[in-house]
C-alpha positions as CSV (number, residue, x, y, z in Angstrom):
1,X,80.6,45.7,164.5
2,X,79.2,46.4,161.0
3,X,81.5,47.1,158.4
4,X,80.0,50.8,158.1
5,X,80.5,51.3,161.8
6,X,84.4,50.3,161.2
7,X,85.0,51.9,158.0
8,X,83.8,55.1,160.0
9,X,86.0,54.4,163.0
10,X,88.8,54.3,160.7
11,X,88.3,57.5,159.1
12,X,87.8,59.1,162.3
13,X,91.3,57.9,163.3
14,X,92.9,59.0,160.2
15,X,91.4,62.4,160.9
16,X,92.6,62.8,164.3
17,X,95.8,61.7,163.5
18,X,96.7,64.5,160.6
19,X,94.9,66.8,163.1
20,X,97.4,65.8,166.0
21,X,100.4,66.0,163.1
22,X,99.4,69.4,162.2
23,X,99.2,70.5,166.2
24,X,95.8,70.6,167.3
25,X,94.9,68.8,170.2
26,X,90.9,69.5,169.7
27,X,88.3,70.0,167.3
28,X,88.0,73.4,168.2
29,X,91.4,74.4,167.8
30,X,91.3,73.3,164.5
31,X,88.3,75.1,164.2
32,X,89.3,78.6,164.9
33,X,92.5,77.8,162.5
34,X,90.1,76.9,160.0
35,X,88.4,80.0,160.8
36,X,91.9,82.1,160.9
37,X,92.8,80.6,157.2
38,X,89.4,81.5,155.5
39,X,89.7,85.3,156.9
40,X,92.8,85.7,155.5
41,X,91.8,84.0,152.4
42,X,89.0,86.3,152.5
43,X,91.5,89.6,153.1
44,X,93.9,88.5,150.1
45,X,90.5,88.0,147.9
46,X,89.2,91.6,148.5
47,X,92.5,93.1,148.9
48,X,93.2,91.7,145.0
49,X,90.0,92.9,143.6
50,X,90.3,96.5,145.4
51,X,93.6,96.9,143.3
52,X,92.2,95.8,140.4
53,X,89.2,98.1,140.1
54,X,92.1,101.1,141.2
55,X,94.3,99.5,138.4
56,X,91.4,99.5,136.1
57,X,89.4,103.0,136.9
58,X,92.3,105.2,137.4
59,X,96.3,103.6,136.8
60,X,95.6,102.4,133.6
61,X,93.8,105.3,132.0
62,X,96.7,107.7,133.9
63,X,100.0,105.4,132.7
64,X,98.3,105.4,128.8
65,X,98.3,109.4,129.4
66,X,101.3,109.7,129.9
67,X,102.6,106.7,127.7
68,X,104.2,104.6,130.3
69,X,101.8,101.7,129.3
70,X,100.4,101.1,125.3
71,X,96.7,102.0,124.9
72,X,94.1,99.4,124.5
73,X,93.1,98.7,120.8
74,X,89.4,99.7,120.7
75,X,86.4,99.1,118.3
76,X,85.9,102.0,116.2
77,X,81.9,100.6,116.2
78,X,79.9,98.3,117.7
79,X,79.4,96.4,114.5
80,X,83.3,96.1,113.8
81,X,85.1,93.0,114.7
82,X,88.6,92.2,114.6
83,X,88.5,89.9,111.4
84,X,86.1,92.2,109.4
85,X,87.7,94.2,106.5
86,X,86.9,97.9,106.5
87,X,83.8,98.7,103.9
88,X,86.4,100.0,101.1
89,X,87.9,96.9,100.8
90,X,85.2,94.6,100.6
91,X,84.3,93.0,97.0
92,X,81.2,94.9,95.3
């Protein structure tokens, strides 16, 4: 036997053996709870970004009317960034 052929016996054994700790008797049991995991990955995912477009496009704007949550600091222009001083205070 080569050593590649034993190094992959040997991982093949490891692998079978944490799949016949965690319960599954086949590769296609652990298959379909492979398959179960990422579809409920996949729900929690989509069921987080649905709330945070519904937090974004209508809670938010309806708690700052109402004053339940402080309004975002805006830009008063494009051009206006946080660390420039307003035009009457700048140097002539």
């Amino acid at each position: 036997m080569s050593p590649l052929t034993t190094e992959f016996a040997v991982d093949t054994a490891k692998v079978g053996g944490v799949l016949s700790l965690l319960g599954f008797a086949s590769w296609a049991e652990a298959a379909s709870a492979a398959q179960a995991a990422a579809s409920i990955a996949a729900f929690v995912l989509s069921t987080l970004f649905i709330y945070d477009w519904i937090w974004r496009r209508v809670l938010r704007e309806m708690f700052e009317h109402y004053g339940w949550v402080k309004p975002k600091r805006r830009r008063r222009r494009d051009d206006q960034t946080a660390t420039t001083r307003p035009a009457h205070e700048e140097d002539s």
